[in-house]
C-alpha angles and dihedrals in degrees: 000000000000090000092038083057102047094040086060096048089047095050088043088057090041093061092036086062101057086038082057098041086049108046078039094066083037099061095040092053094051124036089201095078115093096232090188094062087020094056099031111086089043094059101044085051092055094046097051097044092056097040087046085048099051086039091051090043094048102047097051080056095060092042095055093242100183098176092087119082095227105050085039085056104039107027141046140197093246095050114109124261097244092057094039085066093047089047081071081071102019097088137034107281091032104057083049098062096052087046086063088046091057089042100051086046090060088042087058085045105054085038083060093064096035084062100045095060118101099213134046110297113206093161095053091038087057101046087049078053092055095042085054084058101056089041098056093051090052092042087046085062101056093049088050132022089358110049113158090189099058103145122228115254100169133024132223122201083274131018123346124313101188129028135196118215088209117090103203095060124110109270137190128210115231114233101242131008116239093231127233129306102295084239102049094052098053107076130038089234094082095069086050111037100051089057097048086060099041083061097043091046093042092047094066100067085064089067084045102046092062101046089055093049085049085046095052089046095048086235111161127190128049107300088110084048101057092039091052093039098098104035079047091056090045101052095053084049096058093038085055097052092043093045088052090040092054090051086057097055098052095049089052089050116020098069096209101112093248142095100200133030100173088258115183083241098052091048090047083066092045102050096063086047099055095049091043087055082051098055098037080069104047091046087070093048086054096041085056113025096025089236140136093030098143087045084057108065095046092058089048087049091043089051094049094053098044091047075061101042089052093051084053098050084049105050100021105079094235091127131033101227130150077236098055136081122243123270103297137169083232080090103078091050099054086046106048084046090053083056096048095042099050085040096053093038096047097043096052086052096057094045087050093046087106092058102034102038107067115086133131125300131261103261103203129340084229093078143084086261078058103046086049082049097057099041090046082046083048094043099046094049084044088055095046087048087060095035090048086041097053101035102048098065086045093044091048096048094052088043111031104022089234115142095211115153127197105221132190099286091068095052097037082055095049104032093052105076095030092065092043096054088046093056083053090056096042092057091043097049100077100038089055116095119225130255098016126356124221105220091224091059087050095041091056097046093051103035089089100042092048096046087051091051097044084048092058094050101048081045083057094045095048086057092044119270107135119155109118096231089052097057094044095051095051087048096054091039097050087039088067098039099059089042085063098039090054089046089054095036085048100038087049095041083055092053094035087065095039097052091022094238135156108255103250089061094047083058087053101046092047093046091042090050113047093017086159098077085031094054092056095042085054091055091048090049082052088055096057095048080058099049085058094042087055091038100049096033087048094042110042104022115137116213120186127167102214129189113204138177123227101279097027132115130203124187131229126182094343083313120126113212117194126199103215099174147288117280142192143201142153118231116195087256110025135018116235127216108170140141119253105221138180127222118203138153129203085349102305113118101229096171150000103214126180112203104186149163115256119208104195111206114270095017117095097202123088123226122214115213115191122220120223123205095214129208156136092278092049137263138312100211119194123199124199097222088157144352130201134185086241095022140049115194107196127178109221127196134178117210111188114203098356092126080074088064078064104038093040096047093047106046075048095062088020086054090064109039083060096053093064091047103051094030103123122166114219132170099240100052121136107223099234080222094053091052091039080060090241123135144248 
């Protein structure tokens, strides 16, 4: 009955979704059709197919249904309940069906606004087309190559070994499930990170949708831009927070040391960031100077397919990542969609150029419009080194046969400047007038925060930091940071005269009431918390392999570690082998750790989770590498400062997130750029 259930809801979203893409053309092409009656049965339709679907799904998790192949093959009935919810995205089907979910909640969204405008909206009615489009593709999937409700026809020892696409079949129910991937049940991370980045990816279709609607309706200026503003920002802030969340957890479970290796899973989540940043910042150029239109819709475009390519790199097969699905004919389809959609896109957008193209010149490089144009020019090479990174090992080996892999040392090479030079570009940005910059107005704006960096960094050489990276990215990172922090301490000091106010209020009064630019100014502050975090946890970082006896200590970096004794102990859905250590400096006891080796139940192989001692200074981090009945070998690491790479990535996704929440017009507001003295 489960998979009867959930097939239905499934189909009912699926033609939901072409009723949706079809009364959608149809009200964009006539005015005439009321978008709101019209497009409202095929959204609900869509919404409650997908919300019936994740809550079948769900639930028959939690039930221990065996009887469907996927729960059979992803869940068990020992597995804890936290990690029984996350089993409905750990694995193929099931991620697909969230990402419908998520689909059909920005469909609602942008409906929303559809319905609550008074007069015909062709540009809303398209976008909702487009959408229909995109969801009936993803709904198509799970009908088809990528059915979570395949009922199980034939058992194995242990979870199903056969499935039958076809609800209705007799099915049996296996005995016991095989549980979830052993990586993907061991940190709490796992039920929180696939979902951030399932918002941030599907997002993204929202901007898309309605430049492809503008496109179709040869519809030049910004109106697509000021609908799509908010789900766009949103959605990068979603993406942010996934993409940090997902080098935590790698940090917490790998074991390797690291958060990020330049996987070509990790980079499939990047790509679409980097262009999205992109975008985020010519959208403003184009909201006030009416420029880079044309610009725009190719980074929107861009986004959207590689929000698609990364989700075919991850559950086609094509790589073989801890982050990746197994080999799946879900492949093709992704693939072949990825071609339509750059080829239809794309081609709409060449037949529209001469709508779309014209717009106002560049006055001066010396200008904010400049400045955008130079961090769009940064971010965009960024995005083709990944791209570039990630594809040629996967295109020579297709072609040529040849098995060549592009490892850490390419992209750190290349991945270096190029942030540095974008965390120029970040602090220069809101100090630069439009239109054209006096270099006595910049200069004066940006004297203070650059002696203070370069402070910092002489300060940082005299006690012995020396690398060369490690002084110019401090000095890039504390350079934006105190250009953010004068524009906040000049523009409240304004207001706090005018209303007579103390100055923390004032802070409070100028962020509160124009959270939009301070939303942004706070991520940028997040992303240079996370520039020292990289820099320092890179730069300085002490790594020592250790073998110890029961009773002995070895030291690392001014740290005692203390090997206590094994230990042992059987938990209902794993069996745990680990070292009990303790962690002291200069004879005070800090920490008891227990790095250990985790055997989930029907799996053979044992995992090794690392422990990590955490503070201000920065983490002691132990690796299992082997453990003996007489020996212990540990790698030991310490990280200063790297709790800054979280805290920095997520008050930079986190920042805006709360500027749409808290953004709230009023008559009486003070522009920060007006109190900062720049000009619009």
């Amino acid at each position: 009955m489960t998979a009867i259930i959930g097939s239905i809801a499934v189909l009912a979203a699926f033609i939901s979704a072409a009723a949706l893409a079809v009364r959608g053309f149809l009200a964009m092409r006539d005015p005439s059709v009321d978008a709101r009656e019209s497009l409202k049965w095929p959204v609900f339709g869509v919404v409650a197919g997908a919300l019936v679907a994740m809550s079948v799904l769900e639930i028959a998790i939690l039930m221990d249904d065996f009887s469907i192949e996927y729960i059979a093959n992803n869940s068990a009935s020992t597995t804890p309940t936290l990690f029984k919810v996350a089993a409905g995205w750990a694995a193929l089907e099931g991620s697909i069906v969230l990402w419908g979910l998520v689909l059909a909640i920005f469909v609602y969204t942008v409906y929303r606004q559809v319905a609550r405008r008074e007069e015909a909206d062709q540009l809303g009615a398209g976008a909702l087309a487009v959408l229909g489009l995109i969801t009936f593709f993803f709904f198509g999937l799970m009908l088809t190559v990528s059915n979570p409700f395949r009922v199980c026809v034939e058992i194995a020892n242990v979870g199903c070994f056969e499935g039958s696409n076809l609800p209705w079949a007799d099915s049996i129910s296996a005995f016991e499930g095989r549980g979830p991937n052993a990586l993907l049940q061991n940190h709490i991370l796992m039920a929180v990170h696939p979902p951030m980045l399932y918002f941030g990816y599907v997002g993204m279709s929202v901007p898309y949708a309605f430049a492809m609607a503008a496109l179709m309706l040869g519809m030049s200026g910004s109106q697509w831009l000021q609908r799509t503003r908010a789900w766009t920002l949103v959605a990068w802030g979603f993406l942010t927070v996934g993409i940090v969340l997902g080098g935590w957890w790698s940090y917490e479970v790998l074991g390797w040391g690291g958060y990020w290796a330049w996987d070509p899973v990790e980079n499939a989540s990047f790509l679409p960031w980097l262009i999205a940043t992109a975008f985020l910042h010519s959208a403003v150029v184009q909201q006030r100077r009416g420029m880079l239109q044309a610009w725009n819709f190719v980074l929107v475009i861009s986004t959207f397919s590689l929000t698609i390519l990364g989700t075919f790199l991850t559950r086609s097969g094509v790589i073989v990542s801890v982050h990746s699905f197994t080999q799946s004919p879900i492949g093709p389809a992704l693939l072949w969609f990825l071609m339509i959609i750059l080829v239809a896109s794309f081609g709409l957008f060449v037949a529209r150029i001469h709508v779309v193209a014209s717009s106002p010149r560049l006055d001066s490089l010396a200008s904010r419009e400049g400045v955008f144009l130079l961090n769009n020019l940064l971010l965009t090479v960024f995005a083709i080194v990944v791209l570039v990174g990630t594809l040629y090992p996967m295109f020579l080996e297709a072609f040529g046969g040849a098995e060549v892999g592009v490892g850490r040392p390419f992209f750190d090479r290349m991945a270096i400047p190029i942030s540095i030079a974008l965390l120029l570009a970040t602090a220069n940005g809101p100090v630069t007038p439009y239109r054209s910059a006096k270099g006595s107005v910049v200069w004066e704006r940006l004297r203070t925060p650059l002696q203070l960096a370069l402070a910092g960094a002489a300060l940082g050489v005299v006690l012995g930091n020396r690398s060369p990276i490690l002084v110019i990215g401090t000095v890039a990172a504390t350079f934006l940071m105190f250009v953010i922090l004068r524009n906040l301490y000049v523009a409240a000091r304004k207001v706090a005269r005018k209303r007579e106010m103390a100055l923390p209020a004032a802070v409070l009064h100028v962020t509160r009431n124009d959270a939009g630019y301070w939303g942004g100014q706070f991520s940028h502050f997040g992303i240079a918390l996370l520039a020292f975090g990289i820099v320092f946890s890179a730069n300085l970082t002490v790594e020592r392999e250790i073998t110890l006896v029961p009773g002995e200590t070895g030291t690392v970096a001014g740290y005692d570690i203390t090997y206590l004794e094994p230990f042992s102990r059987t938990e209902p859905h794993r069996t745990v082998r680990g070292a009990a250590i303790e962690v002291s400096r200069g004879g005070d006891v800090l920490s008891y750790e227990e790095p250990r080796l985790n055997t989930y139940n029907n799996s053979s192989q044992a995992v090794a989770t690392p422990a990590v001692y955490e503070s201000l200074k920065g983490d002691v981090y132990l690796s299992l590498r082997s453990l003996n009945p007489d020996t212990v070998v540990l790698g030991v690491f310490w990280f200063p400062f790297i709790w800054l790479v979280w805290v920095g990535g997520l008050i930079a996704g986190v920042a805006v997130l709360w500027s749409r929440l808290v953004r709230k017009p009023t008559r009486d507001n003070v522009p920060v750029a007006q109190a900062v003295g720049d000009e619009r």
